[in-house]
N, C-alpha and C positions, 0 to 999 in steps of 0.2 A: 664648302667653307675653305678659301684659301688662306692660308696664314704665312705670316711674316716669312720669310728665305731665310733673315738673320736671327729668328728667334730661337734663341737654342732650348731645343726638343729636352735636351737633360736638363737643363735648368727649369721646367714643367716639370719634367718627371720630379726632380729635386722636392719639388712644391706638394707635389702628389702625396709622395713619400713622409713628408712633416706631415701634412694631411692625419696619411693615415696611421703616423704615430701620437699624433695628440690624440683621435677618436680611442687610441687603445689606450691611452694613458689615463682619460677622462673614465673608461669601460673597468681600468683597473683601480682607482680610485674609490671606487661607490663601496667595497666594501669598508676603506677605511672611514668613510661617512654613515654608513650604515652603525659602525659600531663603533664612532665617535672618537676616536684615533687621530686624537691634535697631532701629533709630531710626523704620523703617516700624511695626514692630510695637507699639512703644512710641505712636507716635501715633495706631495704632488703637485702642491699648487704651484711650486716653485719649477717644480719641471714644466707645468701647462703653461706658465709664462714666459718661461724662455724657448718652447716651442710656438707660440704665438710670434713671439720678438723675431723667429726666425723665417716662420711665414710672413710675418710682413714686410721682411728686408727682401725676401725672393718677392713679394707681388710688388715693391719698386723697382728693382731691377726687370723686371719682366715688361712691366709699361713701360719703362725708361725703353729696352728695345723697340717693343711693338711700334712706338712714336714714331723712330728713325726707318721703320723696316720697311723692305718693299714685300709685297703677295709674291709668292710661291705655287704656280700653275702645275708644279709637276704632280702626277697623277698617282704614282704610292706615296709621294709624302701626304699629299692631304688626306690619303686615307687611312697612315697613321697618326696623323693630327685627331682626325675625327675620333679614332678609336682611342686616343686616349684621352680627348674630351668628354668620349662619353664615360670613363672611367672616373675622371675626372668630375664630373656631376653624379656620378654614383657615391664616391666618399662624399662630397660635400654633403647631399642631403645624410647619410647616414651622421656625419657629424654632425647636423644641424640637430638630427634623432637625439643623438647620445648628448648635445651640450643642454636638449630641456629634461632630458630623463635627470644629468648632473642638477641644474636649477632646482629640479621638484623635490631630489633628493637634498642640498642645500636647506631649502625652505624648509623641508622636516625635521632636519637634525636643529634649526634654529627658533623651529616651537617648540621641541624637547629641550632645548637652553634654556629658555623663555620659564618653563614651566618647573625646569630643575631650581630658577634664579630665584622663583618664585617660594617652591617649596623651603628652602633655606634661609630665606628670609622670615616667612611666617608661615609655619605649617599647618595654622590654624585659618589660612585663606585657600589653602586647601582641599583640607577635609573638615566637615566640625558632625558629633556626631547625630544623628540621627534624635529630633524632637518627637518627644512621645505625645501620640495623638491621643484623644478617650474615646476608647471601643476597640483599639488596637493593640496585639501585643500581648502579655500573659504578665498579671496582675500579682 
């Protein structure tokens, strides 16, 4: 796999790095979702977006090189390209792991909203209690 001469190997790394700080941010999050922690959650989510904001500013500057660059035939650079490509697809998929674990955990805390909204509302759509059958029950 030859890659770019001009594409600078730190500016990858750089990318790697976001990478693997939003996977841990998302990883560190789930307990304040778990136990419903508006103001935690709230300032995770505001870390996860400005870490997004900043992967996506290194993946245009990174095409913007790749565009202009010429291939790099030398024979250790590609095979630190390679290996950190394939580090590089090891976070990826682990992030892709942890942002449906984040989703599924989401979705949960959003039927328990759902169902908190509900209780408060009418706690008699609820629960109502138990209609007495004949033959059932102690008389």
């Amino acid at each position: 796999m030859a890659m770019p001469v001009n594409l600078d190997m730190d500016l990858v790394r750089q990318r790697l790095a976001v990478l693997q700080r939003l996977e841990r941010s998302l990883a560190d999050s789930e307990s304040a979702i778990l136990k419903m922690d508006a103001s935690r959650i709230e300032a995770d989510t505001e870390e996860q977006r400005e870490l997004c904001l900043e992967w996506q500013a290194l993946d245009a500057r990174i095409l913007a090189l790749r565009e202009r660059a010429e291939p790099d035939r030398n024979r250790p650079a590609e095979e630190r390209w390679r290996g950190l490509g394939e580090e590089m697809e090891r976070v990826e998929a682990e992030l892709r792991q942890r942002n449906r674990l984040h989703a599924a955990l989401l979705r949960r805390m959003r039927r328990s909203l759902v169902w908190l909204e509900t209780l408060m509302r009418d706690p008699a759509r609820t629960y109502s209690a138990p209609r007495r059958q004949e033959g059932y029950g102690v008389d």
